[in-house]
MIFI-242379 format. One record per residue (C-alpha): residue number from 1; x, y, z. Coordinates in Angstrom, 1 decimal, always signed. Example, Ala and Ser with C-alpha at 12.3 -4.5 7.8 and 13.67 -1.06 7.14 Angstrom:
! residues 2
<r><k>1</k><east>+12.3</east><north>-4.5</north><up>+7.8</up></r>
<r><k>2</k><east>+13.7</east><north>-1.1</north><up>+7.1</up></r>
This chain:
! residues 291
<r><k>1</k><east>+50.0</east><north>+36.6</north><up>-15.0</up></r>
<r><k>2</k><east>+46.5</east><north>+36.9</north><up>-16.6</up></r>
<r><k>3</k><east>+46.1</east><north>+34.9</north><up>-19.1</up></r>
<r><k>4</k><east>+42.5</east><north>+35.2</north><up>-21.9</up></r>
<r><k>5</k><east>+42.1</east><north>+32.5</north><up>-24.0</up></r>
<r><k>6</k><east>+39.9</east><north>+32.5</north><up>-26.3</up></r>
<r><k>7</k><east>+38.0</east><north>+29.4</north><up>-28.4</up></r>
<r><k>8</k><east>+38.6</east><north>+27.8</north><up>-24.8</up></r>
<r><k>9</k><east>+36.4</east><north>+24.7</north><up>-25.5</up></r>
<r><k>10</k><east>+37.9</east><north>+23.7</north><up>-28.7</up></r>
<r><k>11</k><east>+40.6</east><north>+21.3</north><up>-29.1</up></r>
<r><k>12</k><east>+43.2</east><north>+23.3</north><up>-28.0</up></r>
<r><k>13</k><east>+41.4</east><north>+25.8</north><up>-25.6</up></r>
<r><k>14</k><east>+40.0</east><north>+22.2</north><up>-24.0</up></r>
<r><k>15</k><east>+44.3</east><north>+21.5</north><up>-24.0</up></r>
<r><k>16</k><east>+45.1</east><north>+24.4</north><up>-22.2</up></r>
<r><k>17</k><east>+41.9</east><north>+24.6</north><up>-19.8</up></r>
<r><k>18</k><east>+43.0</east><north>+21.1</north><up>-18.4</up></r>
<r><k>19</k><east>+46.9</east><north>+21.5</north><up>-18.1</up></r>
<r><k>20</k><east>+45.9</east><north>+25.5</north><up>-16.1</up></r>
<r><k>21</k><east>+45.7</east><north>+23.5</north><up>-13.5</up></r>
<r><k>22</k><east>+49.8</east><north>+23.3</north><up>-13.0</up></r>
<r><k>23</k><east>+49.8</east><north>+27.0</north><up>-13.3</up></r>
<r><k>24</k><east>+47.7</east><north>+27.9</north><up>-9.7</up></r>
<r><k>25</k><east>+50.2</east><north>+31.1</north><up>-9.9</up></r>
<r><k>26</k><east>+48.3</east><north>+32.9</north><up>-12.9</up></r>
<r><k>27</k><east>+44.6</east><north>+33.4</north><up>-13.4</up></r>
<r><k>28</k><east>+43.3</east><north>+32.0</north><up>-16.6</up></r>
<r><k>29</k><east>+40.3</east><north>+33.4</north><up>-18.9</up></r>
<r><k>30</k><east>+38.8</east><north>+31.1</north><up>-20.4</up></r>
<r><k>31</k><east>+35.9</east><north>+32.5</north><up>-23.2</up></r>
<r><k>32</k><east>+33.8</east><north>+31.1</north><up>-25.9</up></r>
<r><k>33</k><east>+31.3</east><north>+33.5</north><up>-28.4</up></r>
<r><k>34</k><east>+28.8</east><north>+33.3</north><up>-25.1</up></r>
<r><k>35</k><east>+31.2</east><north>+34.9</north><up>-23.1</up></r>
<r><k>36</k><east>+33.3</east><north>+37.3</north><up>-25.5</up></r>
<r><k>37</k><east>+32.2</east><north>+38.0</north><up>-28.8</up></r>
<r><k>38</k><east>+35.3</east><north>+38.4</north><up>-30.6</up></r>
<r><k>39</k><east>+34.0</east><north>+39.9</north><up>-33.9</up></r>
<r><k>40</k><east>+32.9</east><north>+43.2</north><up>-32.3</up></r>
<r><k>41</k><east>+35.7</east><north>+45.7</north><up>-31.5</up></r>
<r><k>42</k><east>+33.4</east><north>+47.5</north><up>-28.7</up></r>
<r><k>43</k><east>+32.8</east><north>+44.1</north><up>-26.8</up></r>
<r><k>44</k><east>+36.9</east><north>+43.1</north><up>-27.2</up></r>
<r><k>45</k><east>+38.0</east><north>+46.9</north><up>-25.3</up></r>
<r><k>46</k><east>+35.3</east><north>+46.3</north><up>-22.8</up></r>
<r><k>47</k><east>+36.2</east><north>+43.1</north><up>-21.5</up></r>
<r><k>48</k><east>+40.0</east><north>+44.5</north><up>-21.7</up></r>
<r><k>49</k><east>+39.0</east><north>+47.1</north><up>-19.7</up></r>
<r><k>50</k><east>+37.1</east><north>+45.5</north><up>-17.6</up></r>
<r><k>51</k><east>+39.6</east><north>+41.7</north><up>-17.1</up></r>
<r><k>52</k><east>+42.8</east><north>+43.5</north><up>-18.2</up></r>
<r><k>53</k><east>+44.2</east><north>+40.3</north><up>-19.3</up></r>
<r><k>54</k><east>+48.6</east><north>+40.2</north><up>-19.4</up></r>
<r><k>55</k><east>+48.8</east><north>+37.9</north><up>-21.9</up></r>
<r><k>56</k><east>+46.2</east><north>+36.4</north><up>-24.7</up></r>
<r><k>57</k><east>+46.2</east><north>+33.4</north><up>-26.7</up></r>
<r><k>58</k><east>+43.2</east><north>+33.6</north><up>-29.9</up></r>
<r><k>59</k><east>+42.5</east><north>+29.4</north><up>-30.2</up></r>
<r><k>60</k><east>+38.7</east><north>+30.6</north><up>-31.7</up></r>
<r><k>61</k><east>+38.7</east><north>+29.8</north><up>-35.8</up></r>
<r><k>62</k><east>+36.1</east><north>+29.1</north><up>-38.0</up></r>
<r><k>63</k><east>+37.3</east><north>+25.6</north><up>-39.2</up></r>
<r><k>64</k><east>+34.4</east><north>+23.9</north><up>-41.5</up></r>
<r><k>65</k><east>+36.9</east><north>+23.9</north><up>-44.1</up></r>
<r><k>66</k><east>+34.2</east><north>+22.9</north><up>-46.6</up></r>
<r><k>67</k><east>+31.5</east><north>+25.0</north><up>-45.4</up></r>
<r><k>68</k><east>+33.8</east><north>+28.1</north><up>-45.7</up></r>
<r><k>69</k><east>+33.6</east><north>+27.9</north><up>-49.6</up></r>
<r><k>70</k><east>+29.8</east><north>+29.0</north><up>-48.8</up></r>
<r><k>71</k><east>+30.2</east><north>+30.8</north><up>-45.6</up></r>
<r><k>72</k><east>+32.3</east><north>+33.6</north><up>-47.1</up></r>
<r><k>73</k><east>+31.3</east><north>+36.3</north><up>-44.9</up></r>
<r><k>74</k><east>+31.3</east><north>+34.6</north><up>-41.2</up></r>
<r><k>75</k><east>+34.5</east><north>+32.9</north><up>-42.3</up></r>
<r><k>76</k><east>+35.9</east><north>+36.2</north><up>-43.3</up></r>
<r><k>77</k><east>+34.3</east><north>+37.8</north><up>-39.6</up></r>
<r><k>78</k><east>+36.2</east><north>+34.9</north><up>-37.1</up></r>
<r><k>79</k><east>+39.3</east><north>+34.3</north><up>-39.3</up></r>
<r><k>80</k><east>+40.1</east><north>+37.7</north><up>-40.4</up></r>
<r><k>81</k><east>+38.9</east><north>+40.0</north><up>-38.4</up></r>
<r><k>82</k><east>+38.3</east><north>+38.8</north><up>-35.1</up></r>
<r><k>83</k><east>+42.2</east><north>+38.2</north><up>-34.8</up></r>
<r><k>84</k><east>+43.0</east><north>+41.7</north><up>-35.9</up></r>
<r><k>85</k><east>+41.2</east><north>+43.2</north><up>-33.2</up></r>
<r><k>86</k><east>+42.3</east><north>+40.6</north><up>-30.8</up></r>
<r><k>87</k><east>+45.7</east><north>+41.9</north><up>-31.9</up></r>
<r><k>88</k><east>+44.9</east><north>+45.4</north><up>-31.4</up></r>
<r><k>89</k><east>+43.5</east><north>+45.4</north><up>-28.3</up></r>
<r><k>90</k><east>+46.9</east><north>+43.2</north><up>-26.7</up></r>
<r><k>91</k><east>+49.1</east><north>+45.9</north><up>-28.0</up></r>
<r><k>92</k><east>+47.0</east><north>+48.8</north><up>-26.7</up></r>
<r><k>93</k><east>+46.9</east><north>+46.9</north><up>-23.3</up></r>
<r><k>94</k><east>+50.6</east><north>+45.9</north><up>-23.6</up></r>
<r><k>95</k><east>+49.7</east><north>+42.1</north><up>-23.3</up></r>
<r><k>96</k><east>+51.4</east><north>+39.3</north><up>-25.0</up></r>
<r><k>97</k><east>+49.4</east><north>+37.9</north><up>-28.2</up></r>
<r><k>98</k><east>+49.8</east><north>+34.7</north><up>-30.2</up></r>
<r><k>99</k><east>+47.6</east><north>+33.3</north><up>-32.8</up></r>
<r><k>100</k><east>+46.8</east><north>+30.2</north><up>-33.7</up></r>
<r><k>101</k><east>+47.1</east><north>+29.7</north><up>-37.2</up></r>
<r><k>102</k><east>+47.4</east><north>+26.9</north><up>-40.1</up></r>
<r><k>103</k><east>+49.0</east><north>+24.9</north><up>-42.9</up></r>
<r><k>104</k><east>+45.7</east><north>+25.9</north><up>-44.8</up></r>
<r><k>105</k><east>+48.0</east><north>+28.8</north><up>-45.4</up></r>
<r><k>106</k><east>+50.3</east><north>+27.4</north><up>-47.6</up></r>
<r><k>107</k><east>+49.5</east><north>+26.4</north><up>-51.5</up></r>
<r><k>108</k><east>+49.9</east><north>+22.4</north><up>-50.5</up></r>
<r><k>109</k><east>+51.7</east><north>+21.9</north><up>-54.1</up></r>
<r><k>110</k><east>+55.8</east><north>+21.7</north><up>-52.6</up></r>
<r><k>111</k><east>+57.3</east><north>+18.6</north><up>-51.8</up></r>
<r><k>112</k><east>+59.8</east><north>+19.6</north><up>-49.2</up></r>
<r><k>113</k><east>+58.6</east><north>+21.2</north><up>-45.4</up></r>
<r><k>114</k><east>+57.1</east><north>+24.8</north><up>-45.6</up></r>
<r><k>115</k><east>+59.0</east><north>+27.1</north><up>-43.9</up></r>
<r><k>116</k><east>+57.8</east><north>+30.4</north><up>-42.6</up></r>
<r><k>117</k><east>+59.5</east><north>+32.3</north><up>-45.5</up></r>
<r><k>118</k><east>+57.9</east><north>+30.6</north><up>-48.2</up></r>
<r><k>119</k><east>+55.3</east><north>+31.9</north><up>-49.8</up></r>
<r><k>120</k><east>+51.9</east><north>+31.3</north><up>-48.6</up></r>
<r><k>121</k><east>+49.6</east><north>+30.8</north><up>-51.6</up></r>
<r><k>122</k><east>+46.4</east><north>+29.1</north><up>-50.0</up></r>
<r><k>123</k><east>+43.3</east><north>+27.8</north><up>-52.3</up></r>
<r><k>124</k><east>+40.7</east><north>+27.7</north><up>-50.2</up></r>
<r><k>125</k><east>+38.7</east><north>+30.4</north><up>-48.4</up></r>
<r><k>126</k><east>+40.1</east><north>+28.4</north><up>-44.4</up></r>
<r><k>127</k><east>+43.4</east><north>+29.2</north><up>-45.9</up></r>
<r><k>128</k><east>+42.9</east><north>+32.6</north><up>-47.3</up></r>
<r><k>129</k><east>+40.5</east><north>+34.3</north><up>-44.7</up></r>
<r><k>130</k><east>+43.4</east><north>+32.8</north><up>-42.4</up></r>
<r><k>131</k><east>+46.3</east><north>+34.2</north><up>-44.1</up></r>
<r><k>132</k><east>+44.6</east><north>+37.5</north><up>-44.0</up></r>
<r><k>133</k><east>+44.3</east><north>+36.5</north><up>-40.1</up></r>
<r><k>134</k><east>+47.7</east><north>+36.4</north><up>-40.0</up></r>
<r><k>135</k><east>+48.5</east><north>+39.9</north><up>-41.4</up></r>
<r><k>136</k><east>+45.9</east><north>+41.9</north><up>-39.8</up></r>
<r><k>137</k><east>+47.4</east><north>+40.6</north><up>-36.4</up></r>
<r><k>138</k><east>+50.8</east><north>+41.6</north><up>-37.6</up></r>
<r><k>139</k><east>+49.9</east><north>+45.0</north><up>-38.6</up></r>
<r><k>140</k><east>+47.9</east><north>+46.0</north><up>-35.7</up></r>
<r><k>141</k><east>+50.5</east><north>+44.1</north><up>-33.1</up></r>
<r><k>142</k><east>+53.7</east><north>+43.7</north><up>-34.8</up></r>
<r><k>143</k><east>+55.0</east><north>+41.7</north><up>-31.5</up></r>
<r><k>144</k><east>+52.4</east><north>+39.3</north><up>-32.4</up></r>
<r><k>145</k><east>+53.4</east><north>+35.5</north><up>-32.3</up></r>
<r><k>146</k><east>+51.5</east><north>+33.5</north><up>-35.1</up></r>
<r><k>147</k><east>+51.9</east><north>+29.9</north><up>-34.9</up></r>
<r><k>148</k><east>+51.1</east><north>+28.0</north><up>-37.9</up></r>
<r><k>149</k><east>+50.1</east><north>+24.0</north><up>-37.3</up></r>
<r><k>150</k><east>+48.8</east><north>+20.6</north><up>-39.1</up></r>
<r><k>151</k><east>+46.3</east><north>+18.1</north><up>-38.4</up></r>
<r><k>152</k><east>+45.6</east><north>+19.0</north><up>-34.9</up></r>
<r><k>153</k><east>+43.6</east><north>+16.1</north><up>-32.8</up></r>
<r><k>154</k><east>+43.2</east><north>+15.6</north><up>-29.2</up></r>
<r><k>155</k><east>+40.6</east><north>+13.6</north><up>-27.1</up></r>
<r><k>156</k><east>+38.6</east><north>+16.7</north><up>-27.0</up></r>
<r><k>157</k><east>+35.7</east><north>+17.6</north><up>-29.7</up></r>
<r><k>158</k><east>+35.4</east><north>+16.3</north><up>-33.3</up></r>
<r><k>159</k><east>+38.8</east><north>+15.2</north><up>-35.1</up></r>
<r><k>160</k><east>+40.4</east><north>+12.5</north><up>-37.3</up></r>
<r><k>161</k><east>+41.7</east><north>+10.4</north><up>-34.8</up></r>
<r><k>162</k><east>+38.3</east><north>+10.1</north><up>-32.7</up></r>
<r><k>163</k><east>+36.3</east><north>+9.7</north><up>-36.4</up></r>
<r><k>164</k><east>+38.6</east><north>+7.1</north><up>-37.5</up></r>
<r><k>165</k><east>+38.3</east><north>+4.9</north><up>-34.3</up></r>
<r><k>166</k><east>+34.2</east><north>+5.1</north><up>-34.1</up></r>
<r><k>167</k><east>+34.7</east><north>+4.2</north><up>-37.9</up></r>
<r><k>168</k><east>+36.5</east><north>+1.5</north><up>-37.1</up></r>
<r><k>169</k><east>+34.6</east><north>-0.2</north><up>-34.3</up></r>
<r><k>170</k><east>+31.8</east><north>-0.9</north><up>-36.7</up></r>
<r><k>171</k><east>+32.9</east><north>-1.0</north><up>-40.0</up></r>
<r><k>172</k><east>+35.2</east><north>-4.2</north><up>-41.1</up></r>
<r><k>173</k><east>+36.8</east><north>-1.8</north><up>-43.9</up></r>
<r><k>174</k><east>+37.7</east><north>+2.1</north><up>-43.5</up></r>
<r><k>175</k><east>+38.8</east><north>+3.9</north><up>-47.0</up></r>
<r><k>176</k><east>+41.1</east><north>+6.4</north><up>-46.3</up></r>
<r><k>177</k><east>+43.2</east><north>+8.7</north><up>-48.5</up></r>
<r><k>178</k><east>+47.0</east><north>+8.2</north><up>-49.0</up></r>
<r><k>179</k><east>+47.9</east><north>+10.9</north><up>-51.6</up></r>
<r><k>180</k><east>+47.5</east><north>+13.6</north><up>-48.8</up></r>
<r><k>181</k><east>+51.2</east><north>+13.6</north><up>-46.5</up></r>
<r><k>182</k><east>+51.7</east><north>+16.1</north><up>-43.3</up></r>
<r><k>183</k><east>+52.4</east><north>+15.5</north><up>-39.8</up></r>
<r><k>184</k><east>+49.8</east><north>+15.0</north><up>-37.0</up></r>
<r><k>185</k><east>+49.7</east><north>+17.6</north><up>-34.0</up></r>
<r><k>186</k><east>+48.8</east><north>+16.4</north><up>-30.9</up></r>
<r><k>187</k><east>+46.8</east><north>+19.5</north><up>-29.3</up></r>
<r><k>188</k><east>+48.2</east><north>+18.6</north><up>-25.4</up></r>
<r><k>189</k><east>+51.9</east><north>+19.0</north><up>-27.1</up></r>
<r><k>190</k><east>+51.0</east><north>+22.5</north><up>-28.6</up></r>
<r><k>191</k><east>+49.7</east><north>+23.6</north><up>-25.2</up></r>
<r><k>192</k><east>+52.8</east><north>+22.6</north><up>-23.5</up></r>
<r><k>193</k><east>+54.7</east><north>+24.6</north><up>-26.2</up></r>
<r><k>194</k><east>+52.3</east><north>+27.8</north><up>-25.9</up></r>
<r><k>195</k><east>+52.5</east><north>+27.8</north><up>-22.0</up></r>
<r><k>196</k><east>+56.5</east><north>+27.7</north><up>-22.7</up></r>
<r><k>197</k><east>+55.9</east><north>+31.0</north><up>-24.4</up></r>
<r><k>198</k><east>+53.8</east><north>+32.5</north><up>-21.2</up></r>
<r><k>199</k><east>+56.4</east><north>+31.5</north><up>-18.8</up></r>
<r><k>200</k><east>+59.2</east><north>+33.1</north><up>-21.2</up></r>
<r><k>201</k><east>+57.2</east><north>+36.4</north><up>-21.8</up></r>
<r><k>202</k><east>+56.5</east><north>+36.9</north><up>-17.8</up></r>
<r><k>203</k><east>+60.0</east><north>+36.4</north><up>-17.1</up></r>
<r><k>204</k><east>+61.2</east><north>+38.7</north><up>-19.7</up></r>
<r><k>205</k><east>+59.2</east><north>+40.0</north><up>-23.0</up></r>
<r><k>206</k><east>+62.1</east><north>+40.4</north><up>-24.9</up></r>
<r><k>207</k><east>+62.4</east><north>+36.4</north><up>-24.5</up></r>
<r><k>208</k><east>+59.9</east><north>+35.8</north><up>-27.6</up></r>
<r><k>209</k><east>+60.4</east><north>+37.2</north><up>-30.6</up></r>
<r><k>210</k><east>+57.6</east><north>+38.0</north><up>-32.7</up></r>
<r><k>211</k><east>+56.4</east><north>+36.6</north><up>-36.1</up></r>
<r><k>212</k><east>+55.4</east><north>+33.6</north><up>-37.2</up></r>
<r><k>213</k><east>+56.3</east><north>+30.1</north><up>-36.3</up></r>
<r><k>214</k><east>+55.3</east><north>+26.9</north><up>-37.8</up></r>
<r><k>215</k><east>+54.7</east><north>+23.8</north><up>-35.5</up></r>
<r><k>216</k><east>+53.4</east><north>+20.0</north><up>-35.6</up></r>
<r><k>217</k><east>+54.7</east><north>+17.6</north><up>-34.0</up></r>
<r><k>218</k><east>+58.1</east><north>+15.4</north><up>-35.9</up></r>
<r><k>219</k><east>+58.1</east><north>+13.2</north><up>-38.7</up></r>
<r><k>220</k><east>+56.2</east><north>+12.4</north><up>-41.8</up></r>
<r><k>221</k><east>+52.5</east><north>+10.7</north><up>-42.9</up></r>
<r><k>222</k><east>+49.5</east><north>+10.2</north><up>-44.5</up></r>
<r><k>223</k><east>+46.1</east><north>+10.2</north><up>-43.6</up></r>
<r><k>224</k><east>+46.3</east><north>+6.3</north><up>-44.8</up></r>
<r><k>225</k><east>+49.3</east><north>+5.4</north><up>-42.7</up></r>
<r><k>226</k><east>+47.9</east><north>+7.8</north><up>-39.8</up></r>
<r><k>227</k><east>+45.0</east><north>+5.7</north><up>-39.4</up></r>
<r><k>228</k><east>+46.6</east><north>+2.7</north><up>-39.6</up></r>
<r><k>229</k><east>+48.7</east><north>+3.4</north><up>-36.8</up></r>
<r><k>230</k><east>+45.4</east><north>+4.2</north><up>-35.0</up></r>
<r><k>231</k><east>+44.2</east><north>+0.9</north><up>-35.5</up></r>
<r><k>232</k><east>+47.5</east><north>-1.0</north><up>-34.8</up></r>
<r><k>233</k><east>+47.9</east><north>+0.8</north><up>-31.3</up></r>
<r><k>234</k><east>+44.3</east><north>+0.3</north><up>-30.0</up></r>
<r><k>235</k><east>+44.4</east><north>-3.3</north><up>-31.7</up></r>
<r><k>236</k><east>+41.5</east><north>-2.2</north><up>-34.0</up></r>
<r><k>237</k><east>+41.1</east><north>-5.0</north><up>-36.5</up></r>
<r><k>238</k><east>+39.6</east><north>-3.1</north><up>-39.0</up></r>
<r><k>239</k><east>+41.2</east><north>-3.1</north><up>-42.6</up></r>
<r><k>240</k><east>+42.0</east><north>+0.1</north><up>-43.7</up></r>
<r><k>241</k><east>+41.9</east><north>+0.9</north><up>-47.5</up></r>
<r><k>242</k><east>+44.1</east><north>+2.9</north><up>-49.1</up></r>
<r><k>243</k><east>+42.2</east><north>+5.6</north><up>-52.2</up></r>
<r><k>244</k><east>+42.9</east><north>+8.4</north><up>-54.2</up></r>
<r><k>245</k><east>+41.8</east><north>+12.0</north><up>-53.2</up></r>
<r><k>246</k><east>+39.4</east><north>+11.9</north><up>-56.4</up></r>
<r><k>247</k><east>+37.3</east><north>+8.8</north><up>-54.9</up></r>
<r><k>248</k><east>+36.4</east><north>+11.6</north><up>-51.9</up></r>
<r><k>249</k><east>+35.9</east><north>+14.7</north><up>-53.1</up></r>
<r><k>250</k><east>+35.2</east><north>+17.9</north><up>-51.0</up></r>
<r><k>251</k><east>+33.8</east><north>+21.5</north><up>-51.4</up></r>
<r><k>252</k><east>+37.3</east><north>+22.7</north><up>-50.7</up></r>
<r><k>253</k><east>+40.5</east><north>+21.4</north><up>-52.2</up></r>
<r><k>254</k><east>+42.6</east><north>+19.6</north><up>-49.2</up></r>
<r><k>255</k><east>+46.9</east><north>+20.2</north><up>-49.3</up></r>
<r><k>256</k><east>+48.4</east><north>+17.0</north><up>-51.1</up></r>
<r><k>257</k><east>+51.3</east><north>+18.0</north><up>-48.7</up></r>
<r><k>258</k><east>+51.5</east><north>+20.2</north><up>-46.5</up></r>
<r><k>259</k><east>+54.9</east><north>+19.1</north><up>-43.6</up></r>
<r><k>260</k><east>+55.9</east><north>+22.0</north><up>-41.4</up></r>
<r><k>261</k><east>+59.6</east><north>+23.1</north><up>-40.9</up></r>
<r><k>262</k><east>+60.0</east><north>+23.5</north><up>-37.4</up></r>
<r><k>263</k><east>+63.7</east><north>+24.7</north><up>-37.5</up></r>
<r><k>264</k><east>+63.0</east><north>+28.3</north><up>-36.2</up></r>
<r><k>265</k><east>+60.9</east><north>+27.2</north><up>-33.0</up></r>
<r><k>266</k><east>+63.0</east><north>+24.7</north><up>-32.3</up></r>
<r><k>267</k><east>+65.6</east><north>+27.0</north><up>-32.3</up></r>
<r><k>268</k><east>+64.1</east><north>+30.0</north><up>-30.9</up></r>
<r><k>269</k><east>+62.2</east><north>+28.3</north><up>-27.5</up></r>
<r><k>270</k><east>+64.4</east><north>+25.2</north><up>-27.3</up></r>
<r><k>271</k><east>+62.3</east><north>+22.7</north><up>-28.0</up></r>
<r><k>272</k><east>+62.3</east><north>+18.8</north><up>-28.5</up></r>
<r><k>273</k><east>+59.4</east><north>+18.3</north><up>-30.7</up></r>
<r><k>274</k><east>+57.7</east><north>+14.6</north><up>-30.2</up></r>
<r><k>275</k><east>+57.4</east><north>+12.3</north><up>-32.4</up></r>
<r><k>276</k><east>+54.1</east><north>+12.4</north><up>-34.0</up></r>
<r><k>277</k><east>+53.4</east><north>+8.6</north><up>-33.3</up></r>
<r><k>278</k><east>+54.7</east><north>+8.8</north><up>-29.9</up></r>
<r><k>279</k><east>+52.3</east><north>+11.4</north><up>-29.5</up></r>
<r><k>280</k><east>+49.3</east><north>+9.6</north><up>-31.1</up></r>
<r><k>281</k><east>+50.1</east><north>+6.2</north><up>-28.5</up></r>
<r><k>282</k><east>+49.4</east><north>+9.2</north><up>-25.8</up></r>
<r><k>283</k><east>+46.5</east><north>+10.4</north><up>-26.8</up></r>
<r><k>284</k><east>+44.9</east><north>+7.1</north><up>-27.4</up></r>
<r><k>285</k><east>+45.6</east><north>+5.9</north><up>-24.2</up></r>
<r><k>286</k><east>+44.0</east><north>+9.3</north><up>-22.6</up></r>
<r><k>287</k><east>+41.0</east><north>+9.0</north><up>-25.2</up></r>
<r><k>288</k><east>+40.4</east><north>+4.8</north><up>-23.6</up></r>
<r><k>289</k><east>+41.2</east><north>+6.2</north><up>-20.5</up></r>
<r><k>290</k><east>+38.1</east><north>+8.9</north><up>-20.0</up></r>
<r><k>291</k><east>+35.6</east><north>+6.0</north><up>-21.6</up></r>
């Protein structure tokens, strides 16, 4: 198996680059823009033609959330269509696809978990240029997987968990939002999930079922209680201060909830989802780990 995967030096490119390692069976693509521009539809078919990848995962996104309200147009270029063509190509070649997707999607007003049928009514340019993402990628590939997640983190690049920590090693007080609830994603969870998928499609396509998916890992937060819990576990003495959304505000409206039901993967791939502060004890023990 061939696998591409692009954004590979992101959080969950960095994920899946480390755990390839216990896959010496298939060869692994690993691409960022410097390698594959994925923007230009003449650059995707000649790497295609050229590295005939089997199976493709699209980790690349534009995330600055904020600096998307500005940044229409390369928002609109990696978000939008960048996946479409990504799609396109995979079903021309015959190779698997999933995209990686987000809770951005979603209008963040419910106050029960999102599932996949309800209706996506983002606010923010992130949420609608990824929407759009979505249904390019299911028009041109209709046995595209989408796979919709919250809060990602990991030890790898720039994330909440790693912010809150350095915030917390010099400051005696950290302010931190608590009208905001989701669940965390740990990215090393969401790689063992997407390499689940791999293994299922080279034993047997027909194993996974296209569409869209949502995924984090279990339970329920806040930002507040999240990085309290970040504190607690690496015995961080730092007093964390709970505020209102309005006493930070941003560019681009953030979901005051935005909890993924993760009924239909569980069911469809079998899955035990981790808790999401089981998780977090992980990753912080990794993160003290590589320093």
């Amino acid at each position: 198996m061939k696998v591409l995967v692009t954004g590979a030096y992101g959080q969950l490119g960095s994920e899946l680059k480390e755990k390839s390692v216990d896959y010496p069976g298939w060869k692994f693509l690993f691409t960022d823009i410097d390698t594959l521009d994925i923007t230009g539809e003449r650059g995707i078919k000649e790497y295609f033609q050229k590295k005939q990848p089997e199976f493709v995962i699209n980790c690349a996104a534009y995330t600055a959330v904020d600096q998307a309200e500005d940044d229409h147009i390369i928002a609109e270029r990696v978000n939008s269509k960048a996946p479409g063509l990504l799609a396109k190509e995979a079903n021309r070649a015959d190779a698997g696809f999933v995209h990686i997707s987000t809770d951005y999607v979603y209008g963040g007003e419910a106050f029960v978990p999102y599932t996949e049928m309800d209706n996506a009514a983002p606010v923010t340019i992130y949420g609608r240029t990824k929407l759009k993402g979505e249904r390019l990628c299911l028009e041109a590939n209709p046995d595209s997987v989408i796979i919709r997640t919250s809060w990602l983190y990991s030890s790898y690049g720039n994330n909440f968990v790693k912010t809150i920590l350095q915030s917390g090693k010099i400051n005696r007080q950290v302010k931190v939002v608590y009208d905001q609830a989701g669940t965390p994603t740990w990215a090393s969870d969401l790689a063992d999930i997407l390499f689940l998928i791999i293994e299922k499609f080279a034993e047997n396509r027909q194993n996974v079922s296209s569409g869209i998916y949502n995924y984090s890992n279990e339970g329920v937060t806040s930002w507040f209680d999240f990085a309290k819990a970040v504190y607690e576990i690496s015995d961080i003495n730092s007093e964390v201060i709970p505020v209102l959304s309005s006493e930070f505000p941003t560019r681009a409206v953030r979901p005051h909830y935005s909890v993924l039901d993760k009924s239909k993967i569980k069911a469809a791939f079998g899955l035990k989802i981790p808790y999401w502060r089981d998780s977090l004890k992980k990753c912080l023990t990794k993160i003290q780990n590589i320093r």
